[in-house]
C-alpha positions as CSV (number, residue, x, y, z in Angstrom):
1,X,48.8,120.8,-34.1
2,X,45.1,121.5,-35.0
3,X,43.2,121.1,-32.6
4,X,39.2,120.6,-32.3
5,X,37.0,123.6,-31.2
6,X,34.2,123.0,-28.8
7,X,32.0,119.9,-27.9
8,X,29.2,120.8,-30.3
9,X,28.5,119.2,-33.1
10,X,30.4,120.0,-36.1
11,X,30.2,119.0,-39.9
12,X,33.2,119.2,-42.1
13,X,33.1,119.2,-45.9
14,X,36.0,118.1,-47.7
15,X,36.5,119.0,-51.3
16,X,39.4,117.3,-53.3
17,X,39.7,116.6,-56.8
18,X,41.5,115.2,-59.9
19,X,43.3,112.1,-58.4
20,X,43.4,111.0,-62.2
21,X,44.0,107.4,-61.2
22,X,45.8,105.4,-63.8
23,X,48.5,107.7,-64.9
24,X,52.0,107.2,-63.6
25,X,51.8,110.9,-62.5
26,X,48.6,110.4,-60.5
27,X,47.6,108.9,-57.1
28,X,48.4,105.4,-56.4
29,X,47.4,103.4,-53.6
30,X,50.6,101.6,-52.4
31,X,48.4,98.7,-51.1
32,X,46.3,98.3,-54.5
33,X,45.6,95.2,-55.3
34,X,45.3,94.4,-59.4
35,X,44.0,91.4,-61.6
36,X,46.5,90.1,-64.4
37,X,46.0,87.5,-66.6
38,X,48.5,84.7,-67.6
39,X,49.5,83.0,-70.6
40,X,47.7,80.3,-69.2
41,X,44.7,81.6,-68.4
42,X,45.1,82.0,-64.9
43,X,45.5,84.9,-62.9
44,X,48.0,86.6,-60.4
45,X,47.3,89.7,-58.2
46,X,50.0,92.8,-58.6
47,X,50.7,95.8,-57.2
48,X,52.4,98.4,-59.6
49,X,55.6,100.1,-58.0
50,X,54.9,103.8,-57.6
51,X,57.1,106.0,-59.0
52,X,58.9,108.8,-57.3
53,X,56.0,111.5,-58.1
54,X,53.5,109.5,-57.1
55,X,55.6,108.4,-53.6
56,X,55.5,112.2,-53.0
57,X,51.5,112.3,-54.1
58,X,50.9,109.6,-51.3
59,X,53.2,110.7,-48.3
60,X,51.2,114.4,-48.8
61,X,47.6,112.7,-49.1
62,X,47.7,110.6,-46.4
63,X,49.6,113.3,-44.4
64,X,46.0,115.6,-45.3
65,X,43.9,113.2,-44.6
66,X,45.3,112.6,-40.8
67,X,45.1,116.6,-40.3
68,X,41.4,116.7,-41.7
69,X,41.0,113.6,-39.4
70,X,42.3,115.0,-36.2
71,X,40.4,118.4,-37.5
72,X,37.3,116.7,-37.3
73,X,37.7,114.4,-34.0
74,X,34.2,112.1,-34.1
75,X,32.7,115.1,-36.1
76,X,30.9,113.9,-39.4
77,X,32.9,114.3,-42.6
78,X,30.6,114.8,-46.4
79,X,33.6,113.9,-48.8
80,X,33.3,115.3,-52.4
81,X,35.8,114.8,-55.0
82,X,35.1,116.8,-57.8
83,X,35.9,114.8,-60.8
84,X,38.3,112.9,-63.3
85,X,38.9,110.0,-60.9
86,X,40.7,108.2,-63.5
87,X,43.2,109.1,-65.7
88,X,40.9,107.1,-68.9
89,X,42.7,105.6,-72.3
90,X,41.9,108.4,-74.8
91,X,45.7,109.7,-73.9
92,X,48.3,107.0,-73.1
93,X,51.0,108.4,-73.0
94,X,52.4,108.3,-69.0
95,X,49.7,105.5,-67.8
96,X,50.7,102.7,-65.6
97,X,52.3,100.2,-67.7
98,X,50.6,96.9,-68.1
99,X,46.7,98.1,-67.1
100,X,43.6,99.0,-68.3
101,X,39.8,100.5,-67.8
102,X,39.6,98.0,-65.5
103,X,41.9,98.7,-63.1
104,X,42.4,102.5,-63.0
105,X,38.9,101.7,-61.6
106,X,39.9,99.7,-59.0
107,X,42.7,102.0,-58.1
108,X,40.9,105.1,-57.7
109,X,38.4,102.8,-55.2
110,X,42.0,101.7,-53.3
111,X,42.3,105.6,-53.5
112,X,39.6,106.4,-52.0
113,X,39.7,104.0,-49.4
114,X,41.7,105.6,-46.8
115,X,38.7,108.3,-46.4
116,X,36.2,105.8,-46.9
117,X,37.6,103.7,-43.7
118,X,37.2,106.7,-41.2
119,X,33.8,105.6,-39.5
120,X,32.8,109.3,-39.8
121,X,32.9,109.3,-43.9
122,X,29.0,109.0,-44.5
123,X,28.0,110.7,-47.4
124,X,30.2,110.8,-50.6
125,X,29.9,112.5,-53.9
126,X,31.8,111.6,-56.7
127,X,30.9,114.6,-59.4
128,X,31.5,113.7,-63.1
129,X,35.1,114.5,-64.5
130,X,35.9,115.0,-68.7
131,X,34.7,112.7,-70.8
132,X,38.2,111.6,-72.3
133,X,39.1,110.7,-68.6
134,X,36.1,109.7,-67.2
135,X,33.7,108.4,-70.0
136,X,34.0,104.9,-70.7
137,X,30.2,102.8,-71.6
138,X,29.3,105.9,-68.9
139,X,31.0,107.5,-66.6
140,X,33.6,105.6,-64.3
141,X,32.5,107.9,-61.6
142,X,29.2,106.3,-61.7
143,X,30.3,102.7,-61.8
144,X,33.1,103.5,-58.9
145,X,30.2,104.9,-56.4
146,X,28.0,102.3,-57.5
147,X,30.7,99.7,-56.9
148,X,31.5,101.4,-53.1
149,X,28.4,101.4,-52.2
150,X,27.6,98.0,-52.9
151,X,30.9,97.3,-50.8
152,X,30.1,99.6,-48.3
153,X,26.5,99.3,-47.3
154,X,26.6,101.8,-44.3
155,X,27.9,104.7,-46.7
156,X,25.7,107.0,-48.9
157,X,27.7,107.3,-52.1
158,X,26.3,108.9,-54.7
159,X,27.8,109.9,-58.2
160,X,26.3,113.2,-60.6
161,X,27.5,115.8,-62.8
162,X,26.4,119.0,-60.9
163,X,24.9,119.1,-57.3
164,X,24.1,122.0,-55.2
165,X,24.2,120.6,-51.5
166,X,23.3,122.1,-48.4
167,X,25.2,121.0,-45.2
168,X,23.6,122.6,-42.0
169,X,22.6,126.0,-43.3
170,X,25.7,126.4,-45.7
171,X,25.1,125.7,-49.5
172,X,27.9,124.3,-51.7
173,X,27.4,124.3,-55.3
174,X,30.3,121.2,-56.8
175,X,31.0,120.3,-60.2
176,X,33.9,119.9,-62.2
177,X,34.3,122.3,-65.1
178,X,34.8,126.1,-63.9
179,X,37.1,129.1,-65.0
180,X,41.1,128.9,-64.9
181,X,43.5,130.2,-62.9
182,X,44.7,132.8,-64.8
183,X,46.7,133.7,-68.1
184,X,49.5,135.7,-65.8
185,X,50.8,135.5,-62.5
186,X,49.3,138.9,-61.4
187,X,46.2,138.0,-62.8
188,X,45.6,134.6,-61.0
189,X,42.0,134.5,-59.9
190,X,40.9,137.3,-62.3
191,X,38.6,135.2,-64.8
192,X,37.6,133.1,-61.4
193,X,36.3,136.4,-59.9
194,X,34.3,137.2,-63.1
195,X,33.0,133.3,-62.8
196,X,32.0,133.5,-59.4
197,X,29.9,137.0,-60.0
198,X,28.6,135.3,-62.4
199,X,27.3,132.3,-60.5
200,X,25.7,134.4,-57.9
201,X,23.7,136.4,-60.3
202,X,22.0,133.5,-62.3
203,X,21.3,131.7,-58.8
204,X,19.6,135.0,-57.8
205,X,17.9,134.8,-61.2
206,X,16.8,131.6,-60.4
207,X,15.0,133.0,-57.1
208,X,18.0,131.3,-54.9
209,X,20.4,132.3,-52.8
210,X,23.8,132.0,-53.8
211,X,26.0,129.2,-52.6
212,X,28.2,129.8,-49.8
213,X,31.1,128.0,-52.1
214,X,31.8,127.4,-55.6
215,X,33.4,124.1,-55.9
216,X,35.7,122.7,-59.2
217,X,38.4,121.5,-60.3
218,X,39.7,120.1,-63.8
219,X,42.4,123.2,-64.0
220,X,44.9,121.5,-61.6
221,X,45.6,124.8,-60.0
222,X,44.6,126.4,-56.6
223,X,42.3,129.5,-56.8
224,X,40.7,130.7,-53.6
225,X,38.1,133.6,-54.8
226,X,35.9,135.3,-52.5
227,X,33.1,138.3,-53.1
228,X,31.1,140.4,-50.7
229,X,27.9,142.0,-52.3
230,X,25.1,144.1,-50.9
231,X,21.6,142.7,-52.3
232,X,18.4,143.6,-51.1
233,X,19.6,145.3,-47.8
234,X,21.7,142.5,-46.5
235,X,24.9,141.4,-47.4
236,X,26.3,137.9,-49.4
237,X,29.6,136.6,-49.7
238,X,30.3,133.6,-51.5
239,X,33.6,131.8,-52.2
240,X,35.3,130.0,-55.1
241,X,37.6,127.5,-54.9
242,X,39.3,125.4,-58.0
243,X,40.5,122.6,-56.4
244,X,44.1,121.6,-57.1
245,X,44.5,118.2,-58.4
246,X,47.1,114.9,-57.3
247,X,49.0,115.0,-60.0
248,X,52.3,116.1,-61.3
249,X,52.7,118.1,-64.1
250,X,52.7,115.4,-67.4
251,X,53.6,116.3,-70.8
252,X,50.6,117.9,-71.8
253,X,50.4,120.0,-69.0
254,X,54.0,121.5,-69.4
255,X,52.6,122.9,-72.9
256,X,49.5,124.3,-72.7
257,X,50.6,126.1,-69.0
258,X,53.7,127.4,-71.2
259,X,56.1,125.7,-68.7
260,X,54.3,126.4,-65.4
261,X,57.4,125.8,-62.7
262,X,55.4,125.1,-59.8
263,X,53.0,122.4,-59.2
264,X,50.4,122.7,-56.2
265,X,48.3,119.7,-54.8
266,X,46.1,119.4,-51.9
267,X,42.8,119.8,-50.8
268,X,40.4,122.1,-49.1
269,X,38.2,121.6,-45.7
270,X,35.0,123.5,-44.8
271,X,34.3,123.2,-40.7
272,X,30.6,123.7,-40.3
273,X,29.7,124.7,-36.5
274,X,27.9,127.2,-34.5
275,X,26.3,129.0,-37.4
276,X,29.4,129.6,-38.8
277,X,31.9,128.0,-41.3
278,X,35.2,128.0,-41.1
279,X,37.6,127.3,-44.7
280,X,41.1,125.1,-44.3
281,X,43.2,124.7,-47.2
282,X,45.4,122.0,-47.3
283,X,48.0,122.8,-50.2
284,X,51.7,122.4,-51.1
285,X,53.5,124.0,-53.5
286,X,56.4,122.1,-55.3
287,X,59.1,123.6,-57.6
288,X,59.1,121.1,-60.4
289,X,62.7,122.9,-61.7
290,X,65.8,121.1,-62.0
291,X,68.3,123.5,-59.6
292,X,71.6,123.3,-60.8
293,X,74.7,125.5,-60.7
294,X,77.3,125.3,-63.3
């Protein structure tokens, strides 16, 4: 059971990404509500049935969201979800039968919902996915916030392609597109580890400090990086995380990961108190394998 430290006033950042709303393999909202239109002309509302990926998808989301919930008590929560919110039409091959632009918009809103309830949720960000997802007359992103925060008055929901943030002292650089996990097993978190050497040394170029974390997603995969460097007589670490996604593992995905047997979802929470800033993953791993014995 987690457990909340202290009575001071904490902040948590959550980081979550790649819901990729739409697809039969992505999240779905089991209380969605959809628009269809009749031969008539009318209209009737619908709910799609979820299939059994996406049945496991929601049980392990909501089952998150009441840890980061308990986690942060009546502490605020910044939620940040780091792109390709929808699925989009430029590949159709898996999306939920019978809907369009229109409604993988409306189900990545009932997606976000749950989070967007909690009277702690603020601030949102929604960062900008891949354009074959995400860009459709502009970015869905965009028109989702826009639409939330129209709906939600109270909550400061905001959509852009890359934002450094600072949340009490700790800096968190989010966008979508970073490195990937790695070509080998052994090597997971290799290329991230160049990446994240990398991002330091042009902030420092750029007279900053370097973020405290390295946000992104788009891989699907879970990469957890972290670097300790001496500059200037004091010392900097930094993290990287690529966000794993909601989804199962579709077509495409089985090829260009040559076959990848294990599929990991979840997301990550950052617990900003007392000067310090504490990182909880929130993952599962899930053997996508057929066992058999013959």
């Amino acid at each position: 059971m987690i457990r909340k430290r202290g009575k001071q006033k904490r902040r948590l950042v959550v980081a979550l990404s790649d819901l990729h709303s739409g697809h039969s393999l992505g999240l779905l909202n089991p209380a969605v509500v959809l628009v269809q239109t009749q031969d008539d002309g009318s209209w009737i509302e619908w709910t799609p049935e979820q299939t059994d990926n996406q049945r496991y998808l929601w049980a392990l989301y909501t089952e998150f969201l009441e840890a980061v919930k308990e986690l942060a008590g009546s502490d605020e929560i910044v939620l940040l979800h780091l792109g390709d919110l929808t699925h989009g039409i430029h590949y159709r091959d898996g999306l939920i039968p019978d809907t369009g632009m229109e409604d993988q918009r409306a189900i990545a809103e009932s997606n976000l919902l749950p989070w967007l309830m909690l009277p702690n949720v603020k601030r949102v960000r929604l960062l900008t996915g891949t354009s074959v997802h995400v860009r459709v007359e502009g970015s869905n992103e965009a028109r989702i916030a826009y639409r939330l925060s129209r709906a939600l008055p109270g909550k400061d929901i905001q959509a852009t392609h890359h934002s450094r943030l600072e949340v009490d002292g700790f800096t968190f650089d989010t966008a979508h597109h970073g490195p990937p996990g790695g070509s080998r097993d052994w090597l997971r978190g290799n290329v991230a580890r160049y990446y994240l050497r990398d991002r330091m040394q042009i902030d420092r170029r750029g007279g900053l400090r370097p973020s405290f974390a390295y946000l992104r997603g788009h891989y699907h995969v879970d990469v957890w990086e972290t670097l300790r460097e001496e500059w200037q007589g004091h010392t900097e670490t930094a993290h990287l995380m690529v966000v794993p996604s909601f989804m199962g593992l579709t077509w495409h995905g089985r090829k260009v990961t040559r076959s990848e047997p294990v599929v990991v979802n979840g997301l990550y929470a950052f617990e900003i108190g007392e000067g310090q800033c504490r990182i909880h993953p929130f993952t599962r791993r899930r053997d996508q394998r057929a066992q058999e014995s013959l």
